[in-house]
C-alpha positions in Angstrom: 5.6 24.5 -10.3 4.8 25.9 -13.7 4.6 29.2 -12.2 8.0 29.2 -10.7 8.9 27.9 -14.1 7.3 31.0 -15.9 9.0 33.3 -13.4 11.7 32.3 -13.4 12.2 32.2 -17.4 10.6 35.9 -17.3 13.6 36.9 -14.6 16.2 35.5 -17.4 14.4 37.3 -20.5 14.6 40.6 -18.6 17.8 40.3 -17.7 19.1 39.9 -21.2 17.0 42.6 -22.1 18.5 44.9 -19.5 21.7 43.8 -20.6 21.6 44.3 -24.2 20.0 47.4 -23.3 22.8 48.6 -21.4 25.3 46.9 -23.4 24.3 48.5 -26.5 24.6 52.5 -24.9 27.9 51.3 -23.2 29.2 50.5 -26.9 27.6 53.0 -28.7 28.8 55.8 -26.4 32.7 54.2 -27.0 32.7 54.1 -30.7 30.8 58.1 -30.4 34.3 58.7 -28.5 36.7 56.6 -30.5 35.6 57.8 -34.1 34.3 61.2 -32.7 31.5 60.8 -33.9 28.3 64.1 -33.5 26.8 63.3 -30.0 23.5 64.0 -31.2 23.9 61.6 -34.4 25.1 58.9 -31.4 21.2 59.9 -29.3 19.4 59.5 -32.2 20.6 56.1 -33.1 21.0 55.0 -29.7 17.0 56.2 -29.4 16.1 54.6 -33.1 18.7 51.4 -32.4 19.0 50.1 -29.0 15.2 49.8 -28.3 14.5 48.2 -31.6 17.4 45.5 -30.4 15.9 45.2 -27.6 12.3 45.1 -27.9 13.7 42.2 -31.1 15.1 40.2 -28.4 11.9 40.7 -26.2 10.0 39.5 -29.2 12.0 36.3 -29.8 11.6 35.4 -26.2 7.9 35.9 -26.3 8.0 33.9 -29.4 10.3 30.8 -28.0 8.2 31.0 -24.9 5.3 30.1 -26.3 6.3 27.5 -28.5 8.1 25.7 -25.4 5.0 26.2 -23.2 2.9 24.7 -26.2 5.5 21.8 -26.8 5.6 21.2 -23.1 2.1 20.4 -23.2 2.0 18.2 -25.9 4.6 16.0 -24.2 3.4 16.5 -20.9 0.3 15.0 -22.4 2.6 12.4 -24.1 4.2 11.4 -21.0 0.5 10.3 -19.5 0.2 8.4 -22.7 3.5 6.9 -22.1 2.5 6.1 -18.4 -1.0 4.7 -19.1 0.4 1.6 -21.2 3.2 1.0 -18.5 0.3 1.1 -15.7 -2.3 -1.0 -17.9 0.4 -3.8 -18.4 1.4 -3.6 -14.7 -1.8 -4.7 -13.7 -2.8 -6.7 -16.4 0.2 -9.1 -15.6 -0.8 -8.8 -11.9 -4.2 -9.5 -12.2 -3.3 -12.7 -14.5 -0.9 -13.2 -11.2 -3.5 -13.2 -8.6 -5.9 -15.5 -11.3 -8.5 -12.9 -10.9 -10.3 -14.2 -14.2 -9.8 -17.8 -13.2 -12.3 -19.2 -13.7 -13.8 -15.9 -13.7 -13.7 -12.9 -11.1 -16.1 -13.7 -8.2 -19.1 -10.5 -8.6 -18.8 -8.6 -6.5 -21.8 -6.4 -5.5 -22.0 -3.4 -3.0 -24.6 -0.6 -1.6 -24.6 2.9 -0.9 -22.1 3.7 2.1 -24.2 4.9 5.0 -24.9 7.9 4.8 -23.1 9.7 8.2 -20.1 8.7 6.3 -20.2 10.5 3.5 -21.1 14.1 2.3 -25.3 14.8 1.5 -25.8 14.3 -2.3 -27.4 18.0 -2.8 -24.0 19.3 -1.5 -22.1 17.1 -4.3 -24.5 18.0 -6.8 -23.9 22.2 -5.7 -20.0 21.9 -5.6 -20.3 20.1 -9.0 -22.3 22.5 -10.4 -21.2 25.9 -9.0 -17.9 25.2 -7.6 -15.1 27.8 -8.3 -12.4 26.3 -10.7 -15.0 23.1 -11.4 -15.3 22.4 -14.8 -19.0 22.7 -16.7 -22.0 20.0 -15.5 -22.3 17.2 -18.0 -25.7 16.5 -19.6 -28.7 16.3 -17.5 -29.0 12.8 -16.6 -25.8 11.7 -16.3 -25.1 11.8 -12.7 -27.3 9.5 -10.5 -30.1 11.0 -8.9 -29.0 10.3 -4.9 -27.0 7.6 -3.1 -29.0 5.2 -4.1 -28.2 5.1 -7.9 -24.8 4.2 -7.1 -26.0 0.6 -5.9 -25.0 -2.3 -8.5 -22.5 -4.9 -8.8 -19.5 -5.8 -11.8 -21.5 -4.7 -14.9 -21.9 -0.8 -13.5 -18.2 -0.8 -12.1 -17.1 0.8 -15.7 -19.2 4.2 -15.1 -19.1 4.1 -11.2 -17.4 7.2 -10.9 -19.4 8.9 -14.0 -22.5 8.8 -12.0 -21.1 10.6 -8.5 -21.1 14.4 -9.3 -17.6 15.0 -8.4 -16.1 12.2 -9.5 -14.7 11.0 -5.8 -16.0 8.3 -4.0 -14.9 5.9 -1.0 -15.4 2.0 -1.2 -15.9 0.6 2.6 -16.0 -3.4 3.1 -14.6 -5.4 5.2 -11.6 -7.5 5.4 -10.9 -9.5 2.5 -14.0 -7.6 1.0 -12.6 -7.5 -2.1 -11.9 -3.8 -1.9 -8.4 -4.1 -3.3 -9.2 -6.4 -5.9 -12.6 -3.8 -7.0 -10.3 -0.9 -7.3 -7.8 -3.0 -9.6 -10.5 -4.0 -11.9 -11.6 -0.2 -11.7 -8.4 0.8 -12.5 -8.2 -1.7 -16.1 -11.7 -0.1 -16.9 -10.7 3.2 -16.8 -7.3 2.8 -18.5 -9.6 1.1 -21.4 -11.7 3.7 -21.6 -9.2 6.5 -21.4 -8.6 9.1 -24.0 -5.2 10.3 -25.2 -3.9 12.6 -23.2 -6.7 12.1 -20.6 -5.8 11.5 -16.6 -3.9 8.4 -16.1 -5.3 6.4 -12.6 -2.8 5.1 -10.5 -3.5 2.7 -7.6 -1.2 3.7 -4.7 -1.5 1.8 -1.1 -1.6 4.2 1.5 0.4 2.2 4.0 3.9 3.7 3.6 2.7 7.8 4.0 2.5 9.5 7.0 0.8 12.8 6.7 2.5 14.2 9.7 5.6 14.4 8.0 5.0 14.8 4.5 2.0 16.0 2.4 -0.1 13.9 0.1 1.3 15.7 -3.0 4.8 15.5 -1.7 4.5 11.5 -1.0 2.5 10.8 -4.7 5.1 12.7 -6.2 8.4 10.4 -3.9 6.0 7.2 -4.4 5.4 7.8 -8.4 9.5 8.3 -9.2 10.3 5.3 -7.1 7.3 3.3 -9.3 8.4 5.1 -12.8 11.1 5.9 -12.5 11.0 7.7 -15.7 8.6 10.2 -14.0 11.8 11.5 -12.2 13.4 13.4 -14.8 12.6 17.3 -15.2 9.0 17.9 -17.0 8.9 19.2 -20.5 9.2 22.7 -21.2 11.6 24.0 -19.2 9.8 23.4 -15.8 12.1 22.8 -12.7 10.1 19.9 -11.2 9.7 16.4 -11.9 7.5 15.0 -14.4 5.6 13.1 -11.5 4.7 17.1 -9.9 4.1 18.1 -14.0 1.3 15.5 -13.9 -0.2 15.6 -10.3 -0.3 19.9 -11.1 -2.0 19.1 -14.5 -4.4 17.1 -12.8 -3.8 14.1 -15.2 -3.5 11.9 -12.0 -6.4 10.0 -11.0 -5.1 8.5 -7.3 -6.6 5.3 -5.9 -5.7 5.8 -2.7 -5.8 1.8 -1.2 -6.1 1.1 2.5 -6.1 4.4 4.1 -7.2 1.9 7.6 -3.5 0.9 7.2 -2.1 3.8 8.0 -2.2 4.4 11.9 -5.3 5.5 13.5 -4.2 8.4 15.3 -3.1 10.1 12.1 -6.2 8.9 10.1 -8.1 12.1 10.6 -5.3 14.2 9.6 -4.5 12.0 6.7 -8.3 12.7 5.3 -7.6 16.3 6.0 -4.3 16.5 4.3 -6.3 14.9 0.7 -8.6 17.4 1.5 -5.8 20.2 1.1 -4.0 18.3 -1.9 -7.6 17.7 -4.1 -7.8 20.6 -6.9 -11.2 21.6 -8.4 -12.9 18.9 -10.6 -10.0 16.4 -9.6 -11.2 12.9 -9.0 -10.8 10.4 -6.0 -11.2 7.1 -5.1 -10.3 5.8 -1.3 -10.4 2.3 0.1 -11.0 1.9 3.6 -12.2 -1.1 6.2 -15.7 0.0 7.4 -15.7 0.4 10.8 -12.0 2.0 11.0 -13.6 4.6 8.3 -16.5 5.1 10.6 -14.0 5.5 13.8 -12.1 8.2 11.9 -14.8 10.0 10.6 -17.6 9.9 13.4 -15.0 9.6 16.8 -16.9 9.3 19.8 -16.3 12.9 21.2 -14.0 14.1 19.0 -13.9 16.0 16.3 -15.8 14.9 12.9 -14.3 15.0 9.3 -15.3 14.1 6.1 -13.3 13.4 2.9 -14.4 16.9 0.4 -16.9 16.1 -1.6 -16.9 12.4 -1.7 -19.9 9.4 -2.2 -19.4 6.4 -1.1 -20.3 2.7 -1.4 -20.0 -0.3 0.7 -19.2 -4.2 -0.3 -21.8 -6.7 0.5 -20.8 -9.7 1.6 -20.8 -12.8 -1.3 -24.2 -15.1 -1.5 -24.0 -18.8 -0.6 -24.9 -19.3 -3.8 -22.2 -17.7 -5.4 -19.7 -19.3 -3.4 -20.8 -22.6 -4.3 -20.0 -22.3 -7.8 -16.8 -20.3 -7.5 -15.8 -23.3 -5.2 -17.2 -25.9 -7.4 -16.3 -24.4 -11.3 -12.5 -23.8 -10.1 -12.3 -27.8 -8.4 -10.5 -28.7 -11.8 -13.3 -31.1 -13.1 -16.4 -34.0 -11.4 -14.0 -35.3 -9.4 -12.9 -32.1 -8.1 -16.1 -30.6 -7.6 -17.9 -33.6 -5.7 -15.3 -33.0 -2.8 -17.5 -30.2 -2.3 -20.8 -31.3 -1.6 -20.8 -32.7 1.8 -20.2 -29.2 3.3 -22.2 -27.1 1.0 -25.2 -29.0 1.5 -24.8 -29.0 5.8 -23.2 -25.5 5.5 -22.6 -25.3 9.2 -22.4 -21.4 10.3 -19.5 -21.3 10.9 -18.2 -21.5 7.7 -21.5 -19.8 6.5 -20.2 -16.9 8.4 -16.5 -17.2 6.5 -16.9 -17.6 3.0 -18.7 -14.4 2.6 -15.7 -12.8 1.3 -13.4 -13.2 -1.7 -10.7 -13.2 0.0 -11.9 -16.8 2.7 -13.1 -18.3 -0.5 -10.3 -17.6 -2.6 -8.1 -19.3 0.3 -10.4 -22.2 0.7 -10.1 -22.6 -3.5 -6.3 -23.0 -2.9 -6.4 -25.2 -0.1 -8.6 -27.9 -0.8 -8.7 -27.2 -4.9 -6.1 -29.4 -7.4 -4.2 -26.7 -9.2 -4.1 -27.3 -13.0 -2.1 -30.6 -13.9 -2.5 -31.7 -10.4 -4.5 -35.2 -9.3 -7.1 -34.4 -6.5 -5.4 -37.1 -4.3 -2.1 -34.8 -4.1 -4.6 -32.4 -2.0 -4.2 -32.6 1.7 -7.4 -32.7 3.3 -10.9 -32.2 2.2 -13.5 -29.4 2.7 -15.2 -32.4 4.7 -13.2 -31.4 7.5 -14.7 -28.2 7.8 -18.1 -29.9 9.3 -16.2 -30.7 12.5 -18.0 -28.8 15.4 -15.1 -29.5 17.6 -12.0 -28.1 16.1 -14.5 -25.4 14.2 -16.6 -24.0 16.4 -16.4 -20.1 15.0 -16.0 -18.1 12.2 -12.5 -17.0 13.4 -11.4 -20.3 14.2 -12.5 -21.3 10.3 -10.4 -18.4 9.6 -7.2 -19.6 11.2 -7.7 -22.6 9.6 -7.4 -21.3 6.2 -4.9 -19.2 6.9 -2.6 -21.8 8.0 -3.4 -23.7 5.5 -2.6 -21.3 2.8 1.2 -21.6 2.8 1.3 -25.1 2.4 -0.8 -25.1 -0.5 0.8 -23.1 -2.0 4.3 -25.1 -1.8 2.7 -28.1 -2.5 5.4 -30.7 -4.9 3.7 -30.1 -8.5 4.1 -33.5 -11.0 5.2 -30.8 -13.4 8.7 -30.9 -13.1 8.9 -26.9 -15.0 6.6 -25.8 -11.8 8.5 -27.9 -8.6 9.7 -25.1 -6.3 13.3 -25.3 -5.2 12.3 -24.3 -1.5 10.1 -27.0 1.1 7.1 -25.4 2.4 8.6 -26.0 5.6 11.3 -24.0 4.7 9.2 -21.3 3.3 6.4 -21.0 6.0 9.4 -20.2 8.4 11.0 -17.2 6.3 7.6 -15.7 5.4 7.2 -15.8 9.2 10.4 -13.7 9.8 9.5 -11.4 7.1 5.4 -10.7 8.2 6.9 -10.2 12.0 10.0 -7.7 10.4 7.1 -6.0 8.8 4.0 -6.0 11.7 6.1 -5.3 14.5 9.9 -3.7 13.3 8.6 -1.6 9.9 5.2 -1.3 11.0 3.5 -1.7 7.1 2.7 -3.7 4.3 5.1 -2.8 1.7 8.5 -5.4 2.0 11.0 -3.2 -0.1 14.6 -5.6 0.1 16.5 -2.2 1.0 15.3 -2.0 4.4 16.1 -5.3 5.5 19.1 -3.9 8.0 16.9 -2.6 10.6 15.9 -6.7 10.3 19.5 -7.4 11.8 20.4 -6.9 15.4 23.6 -4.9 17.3 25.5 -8.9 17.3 24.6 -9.6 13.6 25.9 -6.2 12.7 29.0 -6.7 14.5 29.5 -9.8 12.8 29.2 -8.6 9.7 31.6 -6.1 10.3 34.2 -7.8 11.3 33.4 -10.4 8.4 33.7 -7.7 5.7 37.3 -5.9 7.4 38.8 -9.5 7.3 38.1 -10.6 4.2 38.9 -7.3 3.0 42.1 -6.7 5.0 43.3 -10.5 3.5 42.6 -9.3 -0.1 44.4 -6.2 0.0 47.6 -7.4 2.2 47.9 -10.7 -0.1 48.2 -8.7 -3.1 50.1 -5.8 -1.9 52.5 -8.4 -0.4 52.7 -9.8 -3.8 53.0 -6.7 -6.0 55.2 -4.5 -2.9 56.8 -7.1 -1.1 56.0 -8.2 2.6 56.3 -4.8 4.6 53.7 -3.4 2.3 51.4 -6.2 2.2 51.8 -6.3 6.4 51.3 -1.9 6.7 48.1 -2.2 4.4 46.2 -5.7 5.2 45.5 -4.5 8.9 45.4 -0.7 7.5 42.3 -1.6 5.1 40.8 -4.4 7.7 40.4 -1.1 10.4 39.1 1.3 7.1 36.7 -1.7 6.3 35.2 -2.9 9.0 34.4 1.3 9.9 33.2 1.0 6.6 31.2 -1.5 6.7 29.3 0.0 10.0 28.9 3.0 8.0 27.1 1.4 5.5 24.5 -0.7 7.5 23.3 2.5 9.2 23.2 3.9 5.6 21.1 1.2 4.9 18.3 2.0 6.8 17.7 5.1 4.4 20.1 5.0 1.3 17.6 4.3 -1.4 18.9 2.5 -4.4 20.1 4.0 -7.6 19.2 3.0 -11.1 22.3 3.7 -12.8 25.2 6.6 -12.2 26.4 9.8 -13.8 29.2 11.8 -13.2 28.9 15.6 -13.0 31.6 17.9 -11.5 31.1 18.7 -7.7 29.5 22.5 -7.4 29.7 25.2 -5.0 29.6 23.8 -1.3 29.8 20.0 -2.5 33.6 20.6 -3.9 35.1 21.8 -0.7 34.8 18.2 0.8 36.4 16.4 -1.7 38.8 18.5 -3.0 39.8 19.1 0.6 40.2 15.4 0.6 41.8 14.7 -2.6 44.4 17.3 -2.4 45.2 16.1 1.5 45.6 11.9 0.2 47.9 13.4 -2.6 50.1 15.7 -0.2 50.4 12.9 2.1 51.2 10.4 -0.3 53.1 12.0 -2.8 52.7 14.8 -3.9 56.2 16.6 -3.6 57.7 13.3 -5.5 55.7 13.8 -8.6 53.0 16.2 -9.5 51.2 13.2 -11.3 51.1 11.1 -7.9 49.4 14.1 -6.2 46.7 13.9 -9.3 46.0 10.4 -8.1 45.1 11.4 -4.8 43.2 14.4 -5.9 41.3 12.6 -8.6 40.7 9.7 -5.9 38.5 13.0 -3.8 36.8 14.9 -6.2 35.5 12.1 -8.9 33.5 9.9 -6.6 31.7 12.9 -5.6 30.6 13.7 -9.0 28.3 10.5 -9.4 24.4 10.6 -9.2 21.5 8.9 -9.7 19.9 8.7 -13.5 16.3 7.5 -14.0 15.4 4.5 -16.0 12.9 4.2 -18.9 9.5 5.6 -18.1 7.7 2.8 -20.1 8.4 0.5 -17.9 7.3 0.2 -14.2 10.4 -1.0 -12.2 10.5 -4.7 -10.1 11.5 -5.0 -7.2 14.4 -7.3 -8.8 14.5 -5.0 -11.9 15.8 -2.0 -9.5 18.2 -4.3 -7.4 20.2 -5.0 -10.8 20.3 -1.8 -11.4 21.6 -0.8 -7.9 24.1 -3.3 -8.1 25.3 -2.1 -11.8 25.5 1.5 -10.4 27.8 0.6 -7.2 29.9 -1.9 -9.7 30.7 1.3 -12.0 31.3 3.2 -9.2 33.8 0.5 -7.6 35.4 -1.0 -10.7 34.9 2.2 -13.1 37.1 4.2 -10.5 39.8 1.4 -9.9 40.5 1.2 -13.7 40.7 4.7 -14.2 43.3 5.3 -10.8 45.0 2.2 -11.9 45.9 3.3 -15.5 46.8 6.6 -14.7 49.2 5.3 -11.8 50.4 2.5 -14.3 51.0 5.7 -17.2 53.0 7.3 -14.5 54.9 4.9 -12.0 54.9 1.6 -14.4 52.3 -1.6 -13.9 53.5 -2.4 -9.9 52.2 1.0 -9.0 49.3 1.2 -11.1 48.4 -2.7 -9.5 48.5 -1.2 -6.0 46.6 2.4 -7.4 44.1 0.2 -9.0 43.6 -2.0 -5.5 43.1 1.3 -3.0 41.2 3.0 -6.0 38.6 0.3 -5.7 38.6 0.0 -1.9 37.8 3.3 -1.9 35.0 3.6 -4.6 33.6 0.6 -2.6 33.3 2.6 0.0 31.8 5.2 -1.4 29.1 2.9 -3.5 28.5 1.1 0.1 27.4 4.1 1.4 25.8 5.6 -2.3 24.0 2.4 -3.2 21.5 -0.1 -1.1 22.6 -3.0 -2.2 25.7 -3.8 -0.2 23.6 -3.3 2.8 21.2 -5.9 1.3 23.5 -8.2 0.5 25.2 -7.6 4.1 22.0 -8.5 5.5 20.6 -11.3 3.7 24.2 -13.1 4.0 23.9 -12.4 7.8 20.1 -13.4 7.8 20.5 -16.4 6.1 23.4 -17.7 8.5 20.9 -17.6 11.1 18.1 -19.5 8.8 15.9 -16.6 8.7 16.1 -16.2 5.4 17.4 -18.1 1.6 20.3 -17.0 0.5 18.5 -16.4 -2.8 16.4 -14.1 -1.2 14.6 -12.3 -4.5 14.5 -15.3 -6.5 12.5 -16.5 -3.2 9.7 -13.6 -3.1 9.7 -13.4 -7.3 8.3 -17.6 -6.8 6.6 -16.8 -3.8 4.5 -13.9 -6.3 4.4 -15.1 -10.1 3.9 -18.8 -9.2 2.6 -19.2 -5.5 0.8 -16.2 -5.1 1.3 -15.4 -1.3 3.1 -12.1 -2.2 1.9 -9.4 -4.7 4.0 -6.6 -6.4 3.5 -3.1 -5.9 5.9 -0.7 -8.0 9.0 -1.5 -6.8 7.9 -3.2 -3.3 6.1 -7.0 -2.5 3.1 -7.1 -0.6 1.6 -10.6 1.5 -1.5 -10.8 -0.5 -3.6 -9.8 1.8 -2.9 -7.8 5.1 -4.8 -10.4 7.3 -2.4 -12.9 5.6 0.6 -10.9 6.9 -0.8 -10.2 10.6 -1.6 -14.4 10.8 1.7 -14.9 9.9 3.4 -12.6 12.9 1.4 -14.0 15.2 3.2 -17.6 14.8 
């Protein structure tokens, strides 16, 4: 991209240069001719002048290049600064979120990855060393001396990556490992320990890319501007691309790639081999991945092997007994709390031996048989007593379920507080988190729940319904106060006129809403080139047919009415801040209300100016009919709001439905946030919930 940018810049300096060049004999020959003056006194200064212009204008470019060039840097390097803090206090507030320091973070400890999985050490070490483009070894002793150095547990998570030679590595566990949860902690250590200007790490699920369509680079670069959207605008120093491709080709990206088993296992393979492609000399890695589905991918039986380029790897181990046992006991709230413990720690019946070997089983067996803070143990439902009963546990899966199940209510369990009582039953709640983990396992097929693409959630009768829900109501407004303002006919030629344009409309935008993505805010430009001909075509035909020839002002209307809708965009939002998933929804919703009300003001004023205030009423009604229109089909929010309405008819969803998943992350923590999506806090969680 900085190439293109370079070229491009030299292509403009030249031409300038060829122009003053020619420029200069074209008026040096006229005023020879004019004034009469000697042609050889006109050669001589067009030899001694015209170069010397030139070649001064060649030198000023040189000069402006390089200062922009520098400058870009330095705020190329400023924008990493800029996006470390937002990133650091993204997951700071998430990890305070998910109470992964409450009472403290349960250690986790892991092993070399098997070997067969992973590249041979002397081949890091080579690559690191003599690798074209790598940058120079560090100081002997630095890097471990083989797979076996990379062992340890929380205390050596700081310089994990320090010790592999290339700086990539692959964490394998299994579900509810703690993999997730590793690589966020991973991520805080290495913002702390980050230099200005240094790589920023980013921890990106993997869920939502496809590498058949699009290529690792290309999806970062999509995933980071949806995320930051500050990283959207063009990079510094006069570079074409985004500040998101600035910083992936500057290599001040350090990707945590999370989950890569989420993404389907026919396109795993070629998902490893499409990193392979993106990865740059001495750029550094980390991927997440469930063990066996790594081991699947990698070593098929009878296919064709792969390995991630020059990676190390290391495996979770599962959690001690031991461990457990206080984790479970020092988060019981006090005595009381932790003597409802000791029954089944002491029989520790397989079973459950063979469940709580991961953070995430005993994190859910903390929140189901645990008080929360303020709450009396008596208020819990059930005891971990029950766990010792051979008949209704007689697996490790069936222990599993259990938990599961019991997570929800938990969660939604009346508080005594009356500042932390939840406004929703878990009744009610267990049901929509149901219709949401189903719209995501078996319609979406991911992880990520991102509110604008909940139409696909809404079948061919809902849609029809809300069709013909939006043309009446619209059709009522517009006849009513035509009929008021115009008088009967009017109100009776327009009400059924704007229900048929409405409820077409309407359709129009539900199918955009299966791919409009939302805007942050709007900005006018005027149309360009091709994108004129369609509006102006437009505008100029709705002000012949309605006007025109009585007054040239009424044709303006109609001409304005095509061409300025047209002229709105997208404009990013501050890059300091990563944006919510509520966050961007307000400023969807701000973006369609300029582009509805903005453009009925401004058609109804100049209608009023012209034709007096009945006119200007009616102008102002079709002006924002239409610039409804065109923010239903710009924006995602009306097909949101389309489909929650239609959604929570049915009792599939609340009507509040972001106010619902904001509870259901900052204070129950089923959900977590993910830039601008919600996740269910863990994937098994999600699949549980489907399959009810």
């Amino acid at each position: 991209m900085a190439g293109a940018s370079s070229r491009a810049r030299l292509r403009r300096t030249l031409a300038v240069g060829v122009v003053l060049l020619v420029g200069s004999v074209v008026v040096a020959l006229v005023l020879a001719r004019r004034y009469q003056l000697d042609t050889a006194a006109t050669l001589v200064g067009l030899v001694g002048g015209v170069p010397g212009l030139t070649g001064l204008w060649l030198a000023w470019a040189a000069y402006t290049a390089d200062r922009a060039e520098a400058a870009g840097e330095t705020e190329l390097a400023e924008v990493a600064d800029q996006l470390a803090a937002a990133v650091r206090r993204q997951w700071e507030d998430e990890a305070a979120l998910r109470q992964l320091n409450d009472p403290y973070p349960l250690p986790v400890r892991w092993r070399p990855a098997p070997a067969a999985l992973v590249e041979r050490w002397p081949a890091l070490v080579r690559l690191a060393r003599s690798g074209a483009g790598w940058p120079p070894p560090p100081p002997a002793g630095s890097w471990a001396a083989g797979p076996g150095g990379l062992a340890g547990g929380d205390g050596d998570l700081p310089g994990l990556l320090e010790r592999v030679p290339t700086g990539r590595l692959v964490v394998l566990g299994e579900p509810g490992a703690g993999k997730t949860m590793l690589t966020v902690r991973l991520v805080l250590d290495l913002l702390a320990a980050r230099q200005p200007g240094g790589p920023v790490p980013l921890l990106v699920p993997l869920a939502s890319w496809n590498p058949e369509e699009e290529g690792l680079r290309a999806w970062l670069e999509r995933r980071l501007t949806g995320d930051y959207p500050g990283l959207g605008v063009p990079a510094p120093g006069g570079s074409d691309g985004s500040r998101a491709r600035a910083l992936l080709d500057a290599g001040l990206i350090l990707a945590v790639l999370d989950g890569l088993d989420e993404i389907g296992e026919a396109v795993r393979a070629r998902a490893i081999a499409g990193i392979n492609t993106a990865l740059r000399p001495g750029q550094r890695l980390v991927v997440t991945a469930r063990a066996e589905a790594y081991r699947r991918t990698v070593s098929p039986p009878g296919g064709r092997e792969v390995r991630l380029a020059g990676a190390a790897g290391i495996q979770l181990r599962p959690l001690a007994r031991a461990v457990v046992a206080d984790y479970l006991r020092g988060s019981a709230g006090g005595p009381a709390g932790a003597a409802r413990w000791d029954e089944l720690l002491a029989a520790w019946p397989q079973p459950v031996a063979q469940t709580l070997t991961t953070p995430l089983m005993a994190t859910l067996a903390r929140t189901v048989y645990n008080p929360r803070p303020g709450e009396a143990v008596a208020a819990v439902d059930g005891s971990p007593s029950d766990l010792l009963d051979p008949a209704r546990f007689p697996t490790a899966a069936a222990v599993a379920r259990h938990l599961f199940d019991g997570f929800i209510p938990a969660a939604y369990r009346p508080h005594p507080d009356p500042d932390r009582r939840c406004r929703w039953s878990a009744a009610d709640a267990e049901r929509w988190l149901v219709f949401l983990a189903r719209y995501l396992d078996d319609t979406l097929r991911t992880t990520d729940l991102a509110w604008w693409r909940l139409v696909p959630a809404l079948s061919a009768r809902a849609r029809a319904a809300a069709r013909a829900a939006v043309g009446l109501l619209v059709g009522l407004v517009i006849g009513t106060v035509a009929g008021l303002v115009g008088g009967r006919e009017l109100g009776l030629a327009l009400g059924p006129a704007a229900n048929a344009i409405m409820t077409m409309v309407t359709g129009t935008a539900l199918i955009a809403g299966t791919f409009s993505p939302p805007r942050r805010a709007v900005r006018w430009h005027w149309p360009r080139g091709r994108e004129i001909i369609a509006p102006l075509a437009l505008g100029t035909g709705a002000g012949v047919a309605g006007g025109w020839s009585i007054s040239p002002a009424f044709g303006l209307v109609g001409v304005l009415l095509g061409v300025v809708p047209f002229g709105f965009s997208g404009v990013s939002a501050d890059l300091r801040q990563a944006t919510g998933p509520g966050r961007l929804l307000r400023q969807d919703r701000v973006a369609f209300t300029v582009l509805t009300v903005g453009l009925g003001l401004v058609a109804g004023v100049a209608a009023g100016i012209a034709f007096g205030v009945a006119a200007g009423i009616v102008f102002a009604v079709v002006a924002v009919l239409f610039g409804g229109t065109i923010g239903m089909v710009e924006t995602a929010c009306s097909g949101y709001t389309l489909a929650v309405a239609a959604l929570a008819a049915r009792r599939r969803l609340p009507w509040r439905l972001m106010a619902f998943l904001a509870d259901a992350h900052e204070r129950r923590g089923v959900l977590r946030q993910v830039g601008a999506t919600y996740q269910f806090r863990h994937v098994e969680l999600q699949h549980r919930l489907a399959e009810r």
